[in-house]
FIBA-161523 format. One record per residue (C-alpha): x, y, z. Coordinates in steps of 0.02 Angstrom, whole numbers, plus 50000, padded with zeros to 5 digits. Layout:
<sites>
XYZ...
</sites>
This chain:
<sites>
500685128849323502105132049452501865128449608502395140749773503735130749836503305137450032501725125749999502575111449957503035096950077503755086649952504695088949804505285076249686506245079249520506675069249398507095053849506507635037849420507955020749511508915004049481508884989249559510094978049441509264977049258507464982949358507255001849327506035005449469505715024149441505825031649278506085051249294504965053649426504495072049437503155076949573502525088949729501155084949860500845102449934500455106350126498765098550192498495087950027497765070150044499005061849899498425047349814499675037449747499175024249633499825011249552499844990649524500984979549633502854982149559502554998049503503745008449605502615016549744503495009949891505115014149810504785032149817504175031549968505815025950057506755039649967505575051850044506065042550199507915041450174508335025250126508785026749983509815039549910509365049749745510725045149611509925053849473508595069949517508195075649686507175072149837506535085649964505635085950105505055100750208506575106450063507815094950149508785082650068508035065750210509785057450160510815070750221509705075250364508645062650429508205068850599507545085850529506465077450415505955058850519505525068650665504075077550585503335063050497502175048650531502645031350430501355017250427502235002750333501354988550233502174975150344501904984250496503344977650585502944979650744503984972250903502854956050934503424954451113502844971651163501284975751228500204988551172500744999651307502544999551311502385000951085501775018951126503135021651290504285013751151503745023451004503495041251144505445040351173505815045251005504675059750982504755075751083503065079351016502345063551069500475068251148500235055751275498545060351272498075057951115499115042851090497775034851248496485044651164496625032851004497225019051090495405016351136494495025250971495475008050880494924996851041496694990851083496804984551244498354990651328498844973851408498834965951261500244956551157501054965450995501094946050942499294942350964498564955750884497544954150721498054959850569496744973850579497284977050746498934978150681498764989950577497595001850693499124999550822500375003850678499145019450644499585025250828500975024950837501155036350675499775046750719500185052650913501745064550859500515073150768501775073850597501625088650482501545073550364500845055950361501745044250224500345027150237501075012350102499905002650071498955001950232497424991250191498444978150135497784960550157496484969250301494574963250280493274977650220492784981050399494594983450459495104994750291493585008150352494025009850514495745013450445495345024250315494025034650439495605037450547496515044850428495365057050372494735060950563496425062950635497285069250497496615077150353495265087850474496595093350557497605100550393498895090250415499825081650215499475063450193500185053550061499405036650042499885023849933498915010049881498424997849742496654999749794496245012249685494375014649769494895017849936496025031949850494625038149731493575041049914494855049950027496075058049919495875074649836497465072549711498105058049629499765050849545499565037149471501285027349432501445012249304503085002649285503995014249368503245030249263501985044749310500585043049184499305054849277499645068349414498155081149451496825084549569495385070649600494155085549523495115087249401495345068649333493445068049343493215083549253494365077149114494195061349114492235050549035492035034348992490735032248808489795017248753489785021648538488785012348405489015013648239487545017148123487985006148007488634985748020490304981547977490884997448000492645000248088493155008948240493245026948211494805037448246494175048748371494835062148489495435060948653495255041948645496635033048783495905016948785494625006748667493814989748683492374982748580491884974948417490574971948303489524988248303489844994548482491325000248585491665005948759493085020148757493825031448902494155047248843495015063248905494605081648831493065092848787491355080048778490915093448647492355089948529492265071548572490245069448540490385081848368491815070648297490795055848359489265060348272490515064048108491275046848100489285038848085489285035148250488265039448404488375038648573487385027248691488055029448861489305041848922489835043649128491175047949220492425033549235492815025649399494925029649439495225012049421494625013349239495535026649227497085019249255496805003249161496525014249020498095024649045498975006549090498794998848944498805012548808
</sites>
C-alpha cells in the first residue's frame, strides 16, 4: 500500500552499507510516518545503529536514499538536526559538566529549547542540578541523556538502544518517559533496541532487521493479527513432520512440534487436520518469537 509521502518523516530506499567485506545494510527500504512509535528490532550486529546515523547524517547513502522531513541530513544537516532529539547508546555525555550547565550547554544549540520543560523533567527524572555529569549512574545517565533530547521538543525522537545495560527499574522509568513526553504529545519516535519486549509494549509498528536485512515491517496489530504460534501432534507415532502452510519456523520431534506460523488459522488448522495431525495449543506468539522464527528460517 503506498504511503502519502506528506505523512512521512522518514524515508529510506533501498539503502545498502559496507564497512570493508561487512555489508551492514542490505537494500534497506522503509518509512516511519508522522506521530508513529517505530520499533526497530534486531540482534546486536544487525545494522540498527547503522541506519540510524544515516538518518542522522553521518554517514552518507552510496547506494539508495535517505530522507528526512524529505531532506537529504547529508546535504543539510541543520534543517534536519535541529528538529530532532538523539539519545545515543553510549550516552556520551560531558563528565565534567553538571547537570545544569548540560541543559545551558545543550539550550545554546536549540532555538526551541523550553527552559521550562527542560527544569520540568529535570526533576520528573530526580536529577539534582548540582550534580556531576561524571557521577551520575548509568540510569541517571540515561534519564539526563533523555533531557537533553526531549526539551527542544523534536518533531522526531531517534532513541538507539536506550535501555542498554540499565537495571529493570531504570529501563521503566525510561520507557514511561518516552511515551508521556512524547508519544501523548503526537510527536514520531523511532526506538531501537535488541529488547524486543520493551518494543512489543510501547511501539505500535515494528521493523525488524537481521544481518543487515528487513525481514518484517508492519504495524504491531498487524504482526499479531498475522502472526500464531501452534503446539501439533500427530495422531499417529513415527509419523513425520507435515508440510504445512504458512509455517516460518518448526522445532520438535517425536510426535509433537511447536511451529510459528503466519496466514489464515483457518487454512492452517484445515491443512493441519489433513496431514493426521491436530492441534493442541495455538496463541499468539510473543515478538521475540517472532523474530527468532523469521531469524533463523
Amino acid at each position: 500500500m503506498s504511503i502519502n509521502v506528506s505523512d512521512s518523516i522518514i524515508e529510506v530506499s533501498g539503502l545498502s552499507k559496507r564497512f570493508g567485506r561487512k555489508e551492514a545494510l542490505r537494500d534497506v527500504s522503509l518509512q516511519v510516518k508522522r506521530g508513529q512509535v517505530f520499533g526497530l528490532v534486531g540482534e546486536n550486529g544487525a545494522g540498527k545503529t547503522t541506519l540510524i546515523q544515516h538518518l542522522l547524517g553521518a554517514y552518507q547513502a552510496k547506494t539508495g536514499s535517505v530522507r528526512v522531513f524529505g531532506i537529504d541530513p547529508v546535504y543539510d544537516p541543520t534543517a534536519v538536526l535541529s528538529r530532532i532529539g538523539y539519545l545515543s547508546e553510549d550516552r556520551d555525555l560531558p563528565k565534567w559538566m553538571r547537570v545544569r550547565e548540560l541543559m545551558r550547554y545543550t539550550q545554546a544549540f536549540y532555538p526551541n529549547w523550553d527552559p521550562a520543560f527542560a527544569e520540568k523533567l529535570r526533576d520528573e527524572f530526580g536529577l539534582p542540578a548540582d550534580a556531576k555529569i561524571g557521577t551520575l549512574s548509568r540510569g541517571e545517565l540515561a534519564r539526563a541523556g533523555l533531557l537533553a533530547a526531549l526539551a527542544h521538543r523534536p518533531e522526531l525522537l531517534l532513541l538507539d538502544e536506550p535501555s542498554s545495560g540499565l537495571d529493570a527499574v531504570a529501563r521503566q522509568h525510561i520507557l514511561a518517559a518516552v511515551v508521556r513526553t512524547v508519544a501523548d504529545e503526537g510527536r514520531t519516535v523511532v526506538f531501537s533496541s535488541h529488547l524486543l519486549e520493551e518494543v512489543e509494549r510501547v511501539a505500535d509498528h515494528v521493523a525488524m532487521i537481521h544481518e543487515g536485512r528487513v525481514v518484517l515491517d508492519m504495524s504491531m496489530d498487524e504482526v499479531k493479527a498475522r502472526h500464531r504460534k501452534y503446539i501439533v501432534r500427530a495422531k499417529e507415532a513415527g509419523q513425520a513432520r507435515p508440510e504445512l502452510p504458512g509455517v516460518i519456523h518448526a522445532v520438535g520431534d517425536g510426535r509433537e512440534w511447536s511451529m510459528v506460523c503466519e496466514g489464515e488459522e483457518a487454512i492452517f488448522t484445515g491443512a493441519t487436520q489433513a496431514a493426521g495431525c491436530e492441534i493442541i495449543e495455538s496463541a499468539v506468539p510473543t515478538l521475540e518469537a517472532i523474530f527468532v522464527a523469521r531469524a533463523t528460517a
